[in-house]
Legacy VTK file of the C-alpha trace (Angstrom):
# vtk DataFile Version 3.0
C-alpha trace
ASCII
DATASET POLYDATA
POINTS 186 float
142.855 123.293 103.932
145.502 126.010 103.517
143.612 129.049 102.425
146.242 131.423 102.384
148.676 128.750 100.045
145.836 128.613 97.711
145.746 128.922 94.129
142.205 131.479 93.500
140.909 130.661 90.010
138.030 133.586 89.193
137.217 131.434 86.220
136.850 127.946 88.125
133.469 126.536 88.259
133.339 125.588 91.785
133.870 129.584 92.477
131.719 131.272 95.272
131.370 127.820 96.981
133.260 127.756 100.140
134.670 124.477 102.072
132.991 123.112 105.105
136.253 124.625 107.133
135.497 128.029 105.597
133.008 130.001 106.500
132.036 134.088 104.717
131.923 135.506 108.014
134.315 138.160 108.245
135.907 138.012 111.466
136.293 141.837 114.357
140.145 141.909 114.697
139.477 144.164 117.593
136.785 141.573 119.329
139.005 138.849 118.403
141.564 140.633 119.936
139.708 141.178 123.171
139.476 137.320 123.572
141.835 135.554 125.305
144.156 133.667 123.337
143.896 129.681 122.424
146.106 127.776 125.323
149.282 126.700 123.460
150.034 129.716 121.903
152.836 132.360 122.237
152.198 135.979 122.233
154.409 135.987 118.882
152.398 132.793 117.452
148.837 134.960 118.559
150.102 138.233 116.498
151.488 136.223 113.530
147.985 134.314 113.208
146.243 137.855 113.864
148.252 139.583 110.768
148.066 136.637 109.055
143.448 136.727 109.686
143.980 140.291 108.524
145.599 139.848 105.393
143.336 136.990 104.264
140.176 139.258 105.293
141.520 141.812 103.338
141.880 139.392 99.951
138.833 138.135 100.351
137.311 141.553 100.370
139.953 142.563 97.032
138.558 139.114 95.178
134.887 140.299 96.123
135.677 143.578 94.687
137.338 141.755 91.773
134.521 139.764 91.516
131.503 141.931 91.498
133.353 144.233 88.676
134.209 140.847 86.632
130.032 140.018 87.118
129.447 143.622 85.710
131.534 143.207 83.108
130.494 139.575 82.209
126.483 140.941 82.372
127.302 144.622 79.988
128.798 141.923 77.348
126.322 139.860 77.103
123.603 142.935 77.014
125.883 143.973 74.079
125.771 140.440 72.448
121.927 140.665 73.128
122.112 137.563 75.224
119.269 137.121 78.015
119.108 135.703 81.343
116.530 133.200 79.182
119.461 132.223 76.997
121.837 131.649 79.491
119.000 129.449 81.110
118.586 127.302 78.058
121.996 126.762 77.836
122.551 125.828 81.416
119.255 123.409 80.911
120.929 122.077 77.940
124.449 121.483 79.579
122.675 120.285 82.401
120.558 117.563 80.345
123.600 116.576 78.313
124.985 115.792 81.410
123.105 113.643 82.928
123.139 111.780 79.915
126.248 111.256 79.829
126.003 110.033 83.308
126.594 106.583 84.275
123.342 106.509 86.661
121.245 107.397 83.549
123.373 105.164 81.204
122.303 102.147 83.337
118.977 103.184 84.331
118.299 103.645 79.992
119.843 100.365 79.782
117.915 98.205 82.395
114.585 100.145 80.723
115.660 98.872 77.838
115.910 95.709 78.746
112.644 95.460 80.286
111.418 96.894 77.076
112.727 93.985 75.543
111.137 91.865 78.122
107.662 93.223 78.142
107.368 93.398 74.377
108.179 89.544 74.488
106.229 88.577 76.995
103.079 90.472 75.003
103.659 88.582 71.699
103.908 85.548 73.431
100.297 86.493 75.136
98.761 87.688 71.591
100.233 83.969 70.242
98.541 82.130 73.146
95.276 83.691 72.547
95.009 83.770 68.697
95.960 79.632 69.436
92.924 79.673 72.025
90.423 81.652 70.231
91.068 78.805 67.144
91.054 76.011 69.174
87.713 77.075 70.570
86.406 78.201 67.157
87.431 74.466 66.128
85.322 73.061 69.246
82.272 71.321 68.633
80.450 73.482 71.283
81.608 76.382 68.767
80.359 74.508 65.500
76.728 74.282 67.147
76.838 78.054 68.366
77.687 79.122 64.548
75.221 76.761 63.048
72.237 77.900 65.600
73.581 81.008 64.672
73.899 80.613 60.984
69.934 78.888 61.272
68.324 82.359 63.116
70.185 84.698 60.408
68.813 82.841 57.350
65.606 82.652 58.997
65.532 86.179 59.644
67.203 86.958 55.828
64.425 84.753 54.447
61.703 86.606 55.825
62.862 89.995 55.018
63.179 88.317 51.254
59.628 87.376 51.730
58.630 90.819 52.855
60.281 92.643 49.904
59.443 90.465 46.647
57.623 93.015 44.901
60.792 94.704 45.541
63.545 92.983 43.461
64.772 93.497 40.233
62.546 92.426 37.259
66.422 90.634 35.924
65.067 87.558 37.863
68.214 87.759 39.592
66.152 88.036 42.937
64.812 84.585 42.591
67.354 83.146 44.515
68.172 83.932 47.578
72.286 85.077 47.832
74.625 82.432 49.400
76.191 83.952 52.396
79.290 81.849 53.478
80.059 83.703 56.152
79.479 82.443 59.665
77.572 85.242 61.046
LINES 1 187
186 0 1 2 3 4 5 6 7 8 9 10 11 12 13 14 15 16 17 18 19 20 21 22 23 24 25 26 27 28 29 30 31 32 33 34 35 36 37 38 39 40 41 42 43 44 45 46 47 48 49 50 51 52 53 54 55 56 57 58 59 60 61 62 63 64 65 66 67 68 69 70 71 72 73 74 75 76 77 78 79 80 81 82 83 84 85 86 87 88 89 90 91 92 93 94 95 96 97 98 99 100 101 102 103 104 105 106 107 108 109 110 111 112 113 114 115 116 117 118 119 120 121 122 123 124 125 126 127 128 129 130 131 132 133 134 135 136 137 138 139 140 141 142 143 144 145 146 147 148 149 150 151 152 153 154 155 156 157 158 159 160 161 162 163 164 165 166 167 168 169 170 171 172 173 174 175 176 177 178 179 180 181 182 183 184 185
């Protein structure tokens, strides 16, 4: 990567992150100069890369410049517009959120939920089916028929004497004569 052919865009996203090949150390001149120079080079080649390290040092330390009064600038508008660092948050959460959204991990991860959704919900109406079908079957079952009778037997005995406890206590209509029909099974 060509640093010093580089296009510097102060309103790129990706600014103040640096390449793997560039690093924000700033680099002595006059300890670099004390070093010996890298075997292959000319004197001439040494100097030109030296001016040329200077010159790049020096626009990095402009841009920072540029930089810092751009991030002034940038925070005395929004204290003007009444904008917080909150706001900006929210928006960055809500950018952020919209785009993973619009993501193609989270597109397929929605769909395969989806999709087991689909699945489960299916699978659990098929169970409720199988056990409404049971629960008749067995209610059908001649084992069931004698539970409910024995059952029906014990609550008529047990309605009956209550009656028979209370006579004195129904209505003079004669409408208490009778005891109620109760069709229910229980």
């Amino acid at each position: 990567m060509e640093s010093a052919n580089q296009d510097i865009n102060l309103n790129s996203p990706n600014k103040g992150l640096l390449s793997d090949a560039m690093t924000d150390v700033p680099v002595d001149s006059a300890a670099a100069a004390r070093t010996s120079a890298p075997e292959g080079l000319t004197l001439a080649e040494e100097e030109e890369l030296r001016s040329e390290l200077a010159k790049v040092e020096e626009e990095i330390g402009t841009l920072r410049q540029v930089l810092a009064a751009k991030e002034r600038h940038c925070g005395e508008l929004k204290r003007k517009l009444g904008l917080t660092p909150l706001d900006g948050l929210k928006q960055n959460l809500s950018k952020s959120w919209h785009d993973v959204q619009v993501s193609s991990a989270y597109k397929k991860t929605q769909e395969t939920l989806s999709q087991a959704g689909q699945k489960t919900s299916a699978a659990l109406s098929n169970v409720g089916s199988v056990i409404s079908r049971k629960l008749g079957d067995m209610r059908n079952s001649a084992t069931f028929k004698s539970f409910e009778d024995r059952v029906g037997t014990i609550k008529s005995r047990v309605v009956g004497s209550r009656e028979n406890s209370t006579e004195g206590l129904h209505s003079p209509s004669g409408a208490g004569d009778k005891p109620p029909q109760d069709n229910a099974p229980f």
